[in-house]
N, C-alpha and C positions, 0 to 999 in steps of 0.2 A: 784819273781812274780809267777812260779808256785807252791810255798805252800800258798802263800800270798795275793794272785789276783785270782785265780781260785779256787773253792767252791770246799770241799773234798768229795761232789756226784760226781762231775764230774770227777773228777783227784784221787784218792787215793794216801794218803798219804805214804804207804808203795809202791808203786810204782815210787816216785819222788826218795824214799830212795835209791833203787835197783838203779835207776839211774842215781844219784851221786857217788854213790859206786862205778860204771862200770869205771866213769870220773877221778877216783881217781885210782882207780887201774891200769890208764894209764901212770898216774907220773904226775898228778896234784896236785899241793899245791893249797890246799879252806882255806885264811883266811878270817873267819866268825867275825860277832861283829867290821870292820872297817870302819869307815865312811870317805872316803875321801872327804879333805877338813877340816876334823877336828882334826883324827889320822895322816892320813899321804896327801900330796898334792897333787896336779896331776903334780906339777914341778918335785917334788921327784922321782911320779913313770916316767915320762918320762924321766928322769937324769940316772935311775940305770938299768931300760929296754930296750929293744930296740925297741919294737914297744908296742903300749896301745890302747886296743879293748874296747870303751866305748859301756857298755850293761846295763845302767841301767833301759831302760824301762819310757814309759809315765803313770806313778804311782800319778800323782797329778791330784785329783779330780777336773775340769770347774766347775766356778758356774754364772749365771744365772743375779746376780745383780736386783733378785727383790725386793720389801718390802717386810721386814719383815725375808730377807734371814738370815743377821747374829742374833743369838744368840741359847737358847741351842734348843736341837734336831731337828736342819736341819744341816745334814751332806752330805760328798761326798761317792757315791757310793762304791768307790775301796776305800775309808778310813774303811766303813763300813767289807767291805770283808775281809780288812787287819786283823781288831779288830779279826771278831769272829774266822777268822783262828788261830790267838796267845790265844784265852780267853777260856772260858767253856761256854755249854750250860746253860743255865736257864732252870724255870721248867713252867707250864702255868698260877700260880698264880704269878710267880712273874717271870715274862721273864726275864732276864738279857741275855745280848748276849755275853756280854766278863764279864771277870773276874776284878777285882780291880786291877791285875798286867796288865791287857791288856790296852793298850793309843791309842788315837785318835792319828790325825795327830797336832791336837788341844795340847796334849799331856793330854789331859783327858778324862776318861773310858767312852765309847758311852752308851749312854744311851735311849734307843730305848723303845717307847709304844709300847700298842696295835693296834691302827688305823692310821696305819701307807699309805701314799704315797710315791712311787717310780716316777717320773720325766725322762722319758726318752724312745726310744724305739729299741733299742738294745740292742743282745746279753749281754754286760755288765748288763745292765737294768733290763733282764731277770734273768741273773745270781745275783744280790741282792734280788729283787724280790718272789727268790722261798727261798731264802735263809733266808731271813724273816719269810716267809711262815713258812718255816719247823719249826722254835722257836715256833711260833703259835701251831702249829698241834703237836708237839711232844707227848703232855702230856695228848691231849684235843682230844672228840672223833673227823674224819672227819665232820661227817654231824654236829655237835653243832659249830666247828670251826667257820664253813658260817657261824652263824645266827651272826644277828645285836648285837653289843655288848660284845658277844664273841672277836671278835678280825676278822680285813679285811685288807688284804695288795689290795690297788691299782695301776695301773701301766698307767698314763698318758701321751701319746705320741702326738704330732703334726700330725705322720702321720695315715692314715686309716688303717684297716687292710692290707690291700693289698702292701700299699705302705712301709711298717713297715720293718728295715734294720732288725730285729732279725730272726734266721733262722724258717723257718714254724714249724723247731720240740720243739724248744724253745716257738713257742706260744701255740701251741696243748697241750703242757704238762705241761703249765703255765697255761690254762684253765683247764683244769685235775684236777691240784694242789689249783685251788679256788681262781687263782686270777684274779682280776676284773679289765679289760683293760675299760681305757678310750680314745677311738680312734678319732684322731680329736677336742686335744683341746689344746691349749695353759697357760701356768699358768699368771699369771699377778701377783698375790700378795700374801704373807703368811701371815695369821693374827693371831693377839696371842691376849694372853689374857693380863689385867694391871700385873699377874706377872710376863708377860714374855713367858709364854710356850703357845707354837701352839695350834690354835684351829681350823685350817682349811688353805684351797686353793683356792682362786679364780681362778678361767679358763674361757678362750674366745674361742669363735670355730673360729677353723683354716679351713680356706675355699680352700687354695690351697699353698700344701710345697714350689712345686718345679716350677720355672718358664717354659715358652716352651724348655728352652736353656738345660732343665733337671740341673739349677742351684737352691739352698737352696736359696728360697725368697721368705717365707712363707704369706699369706696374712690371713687377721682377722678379723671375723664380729664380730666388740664392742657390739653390741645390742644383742648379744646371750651372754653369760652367768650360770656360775655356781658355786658353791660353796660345797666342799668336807670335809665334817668336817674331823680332825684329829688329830693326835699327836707329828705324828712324819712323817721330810719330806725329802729324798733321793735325793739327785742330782746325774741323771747317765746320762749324756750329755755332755760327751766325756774327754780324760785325755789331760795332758801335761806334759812335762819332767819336774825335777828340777835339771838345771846344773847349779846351783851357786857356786857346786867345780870350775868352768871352770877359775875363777877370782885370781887364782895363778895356774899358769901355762899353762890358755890355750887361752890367749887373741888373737893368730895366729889362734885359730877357727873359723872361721865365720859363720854367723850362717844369714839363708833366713828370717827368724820370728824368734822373743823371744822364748828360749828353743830348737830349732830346727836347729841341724848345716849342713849349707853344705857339702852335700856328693856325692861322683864320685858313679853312679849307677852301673859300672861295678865292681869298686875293695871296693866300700865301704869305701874311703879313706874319710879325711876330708882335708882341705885345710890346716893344719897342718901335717909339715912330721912324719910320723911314727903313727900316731894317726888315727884310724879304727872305725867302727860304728858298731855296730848289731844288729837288732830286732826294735824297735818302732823307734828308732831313724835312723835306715835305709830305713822302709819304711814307717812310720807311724802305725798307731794302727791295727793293723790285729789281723790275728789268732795267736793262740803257734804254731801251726805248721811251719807259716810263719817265726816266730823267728828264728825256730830251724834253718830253711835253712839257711838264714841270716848270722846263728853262721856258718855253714859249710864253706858257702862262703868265708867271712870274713877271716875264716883261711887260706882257700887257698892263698887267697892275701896277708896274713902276709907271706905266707910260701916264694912265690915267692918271697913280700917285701926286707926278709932278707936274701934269697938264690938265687936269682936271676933263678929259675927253677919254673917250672910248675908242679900243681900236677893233673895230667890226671883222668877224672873221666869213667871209663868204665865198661860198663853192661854184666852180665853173665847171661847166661841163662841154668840151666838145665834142662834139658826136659829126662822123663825116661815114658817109654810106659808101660800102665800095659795093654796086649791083653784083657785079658776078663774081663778086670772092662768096668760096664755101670751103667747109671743113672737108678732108677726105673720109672716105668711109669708115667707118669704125673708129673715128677719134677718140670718144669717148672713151673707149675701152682699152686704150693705150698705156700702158704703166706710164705712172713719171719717173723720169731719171735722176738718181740724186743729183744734187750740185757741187762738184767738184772744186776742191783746194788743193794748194802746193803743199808740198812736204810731209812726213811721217809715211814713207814709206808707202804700205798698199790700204793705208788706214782710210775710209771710208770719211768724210765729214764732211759740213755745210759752214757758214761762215753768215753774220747776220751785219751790214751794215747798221751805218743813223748819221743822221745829219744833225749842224749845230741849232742851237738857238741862236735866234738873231734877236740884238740888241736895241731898243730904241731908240731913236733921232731926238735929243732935247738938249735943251737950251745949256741946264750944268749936268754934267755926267752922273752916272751910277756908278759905283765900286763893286766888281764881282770879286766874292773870293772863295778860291774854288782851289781842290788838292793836285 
């Protein structure tokens, strides 16, 4: 999920690299290219392990179940992110986002327009969103990208501005970047044309998401209306797991909802012995950072699991006085300067690293299995 879910403005790829490397120079075996459930089971890895940290992440794009949803270019969000991280850029006369070797989750090459809608209003959402964008703007000047015809990613959400789960820097810099929020509308139908391919969005204004309880119970005035011509349409409203490994070997799983197994909030266990959780499946869909913790925990619990010992977590501080260092005058009152990334032109963004979790030292191994 971090080369494959997270856009490489944000994450650099040579920095995922460095930090694999670090994971392996610990005395981690990475075998890559295995699907469990098809290569090898989750019976097998539970039979030869001793304990198995399921990490694969909620990687399957929700959809929506409106008209007009199934057929070709209306895809899922994180399918799209998948494609163009494995594919090659296109160029502006003929965008291609992935390559012929790159597959949908469909198992065939996404095939993305120019007048394109994004579906959603989260970070995820954002993060396709600019990610489109950028195919757009690569080739093409900024100010010709806007104009009508050129090429316009939209990005329609249920909620207002204000109320919108994606972070404030994610919208400032998606408005930046030229894309066009529509705040406060709901979709109702994709309509295509007699061959098939999308010719637009109908949307209803959404009067109010969230109930007083602050619970998702959005309400809809039918008589407002609109209609978004386009080409291509995005679903980024929200993932879910695919544990259909779980049906050789891990039927002792239970699971609260389809996809989602119970888990002990302190150790991360599931109701299967020896079997661990981490990251979306521990707590649901958060940040990478959240994961990373996740993984940290997770281990300590296997470590305890199979040693019966604690692994103490304790903070060092050093502190070294330098006498005559001082701020210069007026520091305080200094703007900060954003932090600068490669590529997209004169677009404005930040970039968030994370490091791995590290793995325990015992006697018989752990099985991680992870997307």
């Amino acid at each position: 999920m971090l080369a494959l879910g997270v856009p490489a403005y944000r994450l650099p790829r040579d920095l995922i690299a460095r930090e694999v490397a670090v994971i392996r120079a610990l005395g981690v075996e990475i075998r890559c290219g295995v699907t469990v459930g098809r290569d090898v089971s989750l019976r097998q890895l539970r039979r030869d392990y001793a304990a198995v940290i399921i990490a694969v992440g909620a990687k399957s794009s929700r959809s929506l179940g409106l008209v007009g949803e199934r057929g070709p270019r209306v895809y899922g969000g994180v399918d799209l992110l998948r494609a163009v991280a494995l594919g090659q850029f296109g160029t502006a006369d003929a965008p291609a986002l992935v390559s012929e070797t790159s597959l949908s989750a469909a198992g065939s090459p996404l095939d993305i327009g120019r007048e394109v809608v994004v579906i959603g209003g989260g970070n995820v959402a954002y993060d396709v969103a600019r990610t489109v964008q950028r195919q757009i703007a690569y080739d093409t000047a900024r100010t010709a990208a806007r104009l009508a015809g050129i090429g316009r990613v939209y990005l329609a959400s249920l909620e207002t501005l204000e109320e919108m789960p994606a972070d404030t820097l994610e919208i400032v810099e998606g408005d930046e970047e030229g894309i066009v929020r529509l705040n406060g509308w709901g979709p109702v139908e994709i309509h295509r044309h007699a061959s098939g391919n999308v010719r637009g969005v109908t949307f209803r204004r959404c009067v109010r998401v969230y109930d007083e309880n602050k619970r998702f119970a959005p309400v809809f005035q039918d008589d407002e209306r609109q209609t978004v011509s386009c080409d291509t349409v995005l679903l980024a409203v929200g993932q879910a797991p695919d544990l259909a490994f779980l049906a050789d070997g891990g039927a002792d799983i239970e699971q609260f909802r389809p996809g989602w197994p119970k888990v002990d909030s302190a150790t991360l266990a599931t109701t299967a012995a020896g079997v661990f959780v981490a990251g979306d499946l521990a707590h649901g869909t958060r940040l990478l950072i959240d994961a990373v913790a996740s993984g940290k925990a997770v281990a300590r619990s296997v470590y305890r699991h199979l040693t019966g010992r604690n692994i103490s977590r304790q903070a060092v501080t050093a502190h070294l006085p330098l006498e005559r260092y001082q701020r210069e005058r007026g520091y305080e009152a200094i703007r900060r300067m954003p932090v600068r990334t490669s590529g997209g032109g004169n677009q404005r963004r930040w970039w968030n690293g994370a490091t791995g979790a590290r793995r325990p030292c015992v006697r018989r191994p752990a099985a991680w299995i992870a997307a």
